[in-house]
C-alpha positions in Angstrom: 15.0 17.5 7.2 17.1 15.2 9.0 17.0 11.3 7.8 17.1 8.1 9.4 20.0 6.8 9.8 20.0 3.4 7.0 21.1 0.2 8.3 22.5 -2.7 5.8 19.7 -4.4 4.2 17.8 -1.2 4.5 17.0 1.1 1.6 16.3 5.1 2.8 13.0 6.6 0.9 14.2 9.8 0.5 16.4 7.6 -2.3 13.2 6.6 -3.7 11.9 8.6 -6.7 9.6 11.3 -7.6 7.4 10.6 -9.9 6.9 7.1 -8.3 8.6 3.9 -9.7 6.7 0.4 -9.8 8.6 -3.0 -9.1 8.0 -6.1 -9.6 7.9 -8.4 -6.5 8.1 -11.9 -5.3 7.8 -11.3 -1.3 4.9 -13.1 -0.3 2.1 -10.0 0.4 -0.9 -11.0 2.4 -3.6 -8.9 4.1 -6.2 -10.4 7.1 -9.4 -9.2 8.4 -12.3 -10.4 10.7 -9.5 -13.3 11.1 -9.9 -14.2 7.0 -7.1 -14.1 3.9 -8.3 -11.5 1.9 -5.6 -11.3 -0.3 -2.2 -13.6 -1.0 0.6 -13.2 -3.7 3.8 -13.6 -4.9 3.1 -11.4 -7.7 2.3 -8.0 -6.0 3.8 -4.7 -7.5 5.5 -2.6 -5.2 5.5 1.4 -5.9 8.4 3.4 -4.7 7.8 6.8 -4.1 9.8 9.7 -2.5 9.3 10.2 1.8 6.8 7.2 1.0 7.0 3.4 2.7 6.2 1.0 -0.3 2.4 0.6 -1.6 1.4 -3.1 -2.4 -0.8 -3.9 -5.9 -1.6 -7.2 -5.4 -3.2 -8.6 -8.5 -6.9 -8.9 -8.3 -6.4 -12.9 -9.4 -4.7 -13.2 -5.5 -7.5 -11.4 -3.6 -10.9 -12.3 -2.5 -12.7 -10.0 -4.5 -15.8 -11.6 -3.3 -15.7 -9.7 0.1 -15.2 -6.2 -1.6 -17.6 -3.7 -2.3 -16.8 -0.5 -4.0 -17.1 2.6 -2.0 -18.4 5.6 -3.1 -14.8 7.5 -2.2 -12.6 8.4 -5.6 -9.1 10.5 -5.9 -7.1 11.3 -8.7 -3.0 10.8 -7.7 -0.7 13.5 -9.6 0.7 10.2 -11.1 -1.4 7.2 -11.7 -4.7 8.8 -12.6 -8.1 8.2 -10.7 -8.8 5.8 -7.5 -11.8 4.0 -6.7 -12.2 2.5 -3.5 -13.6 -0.5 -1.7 -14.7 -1.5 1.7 -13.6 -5.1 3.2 -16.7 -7.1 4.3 -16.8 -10.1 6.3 -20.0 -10.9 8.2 -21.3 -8.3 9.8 -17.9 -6.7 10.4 -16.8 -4.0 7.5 -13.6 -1.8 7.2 -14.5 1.5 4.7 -12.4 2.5 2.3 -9.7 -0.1 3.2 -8.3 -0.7 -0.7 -8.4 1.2 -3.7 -7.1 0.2 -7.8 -6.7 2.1 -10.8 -8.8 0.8 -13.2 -7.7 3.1 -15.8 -4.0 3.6 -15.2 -2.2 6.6 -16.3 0.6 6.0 -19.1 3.9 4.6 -17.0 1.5 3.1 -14.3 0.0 0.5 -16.9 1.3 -2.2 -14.8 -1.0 -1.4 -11.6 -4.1 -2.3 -13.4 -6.2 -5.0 -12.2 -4.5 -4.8 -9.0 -5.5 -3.8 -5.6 -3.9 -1.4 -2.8 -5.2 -2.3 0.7 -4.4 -0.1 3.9 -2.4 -1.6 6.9 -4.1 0.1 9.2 -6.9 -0.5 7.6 -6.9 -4.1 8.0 -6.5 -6.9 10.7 -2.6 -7.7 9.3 -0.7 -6.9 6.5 2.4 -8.4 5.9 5.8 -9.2 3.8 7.2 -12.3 3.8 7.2 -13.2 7.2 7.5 -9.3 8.8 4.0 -7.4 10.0 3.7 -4.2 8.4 2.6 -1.3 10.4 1.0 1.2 8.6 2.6 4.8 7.1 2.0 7.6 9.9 -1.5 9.5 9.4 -3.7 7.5 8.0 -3.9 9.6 4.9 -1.1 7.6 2.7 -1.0 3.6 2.1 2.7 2.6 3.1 3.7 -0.3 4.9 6.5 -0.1 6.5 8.8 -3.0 7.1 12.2 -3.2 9.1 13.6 -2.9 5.4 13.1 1.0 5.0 14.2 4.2 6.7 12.4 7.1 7.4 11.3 9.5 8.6 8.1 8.9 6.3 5.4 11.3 5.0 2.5 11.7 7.4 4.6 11.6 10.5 4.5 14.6 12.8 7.2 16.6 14.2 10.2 18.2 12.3 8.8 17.2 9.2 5.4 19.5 10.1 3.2 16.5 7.3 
């Protein structure tokens, strides 16, 4: 596997460690939908992860919780125990499965409860500070990737064959 070449101000996230690590952040993290803030923080958690772009938990305190309902979609991560899901509604127009928490985090992960992960491509916009994210390659994993990380990221095609 070959990686991205890093430019300053970048970080690679092949240097990003496995079992994941979860930061504190004050970047400003905001997701939009059907043209409504669904969720704005300075107090999101940012999980690093080997071959990963950064997941968001935004504290549920900083989202509109209002215009979620819980899906009927659950996972277990490896890492941080079992997901439960949550569909974005606003109006008539609904995006499935488009967040997910840990209710019950696993020890190390404590600090990702009561916090929600939403999806770039699952939403209208995501975005950090004042950069839109685009979302991790293959709509299976929740990265967003800013102009701050290098790749190549899990989920792409090609060489890496995810």
């Amino acid at each position: 596997m070959q990686r991205d070449p890093v430019s300053p101000g970048q970080e690679s996230v092949w240097d990003y460690p496995r079992p994941p690590r979860v930061e504190l952040s004050e970047r400003r993290v905001r997701v939009l939908f059907a043209d409504t803030l669904i969720a704005d923080s300075r107090a999101a958690k940012r999980v690093l992860e080997t071959s990963h772009p950064p997941n968001w938990y935004i504290p549920q305190s900083d989202v509109r919780v209002e215009l979620l309902q819980l899906s009927g979609r659950h996972s277990v991560c490896e890492f941080k125990g079992a997901a439960r899901y949550f569909d974005i509604l606003v109006g008539d127009q609904r995006s499935p499965d488009a967040a997910w928490s840990y209710p019950e985090p696993w020890p190390g992960y404590e600090l990702l409860r009561d916090h929600l992960c939403f999806y770039a491509g699952r939403v209208d916009e995501a975005w950090i500070d004042d950069e839109r994210a685009t979302p991790q390659p293959g709509g299976f994993y929740g990265g967003w990737i800013t102009r701050d990380v290098a790749g190549p990221f899990k989920g792409s095609l090609g060489s890496l064959g995810w």
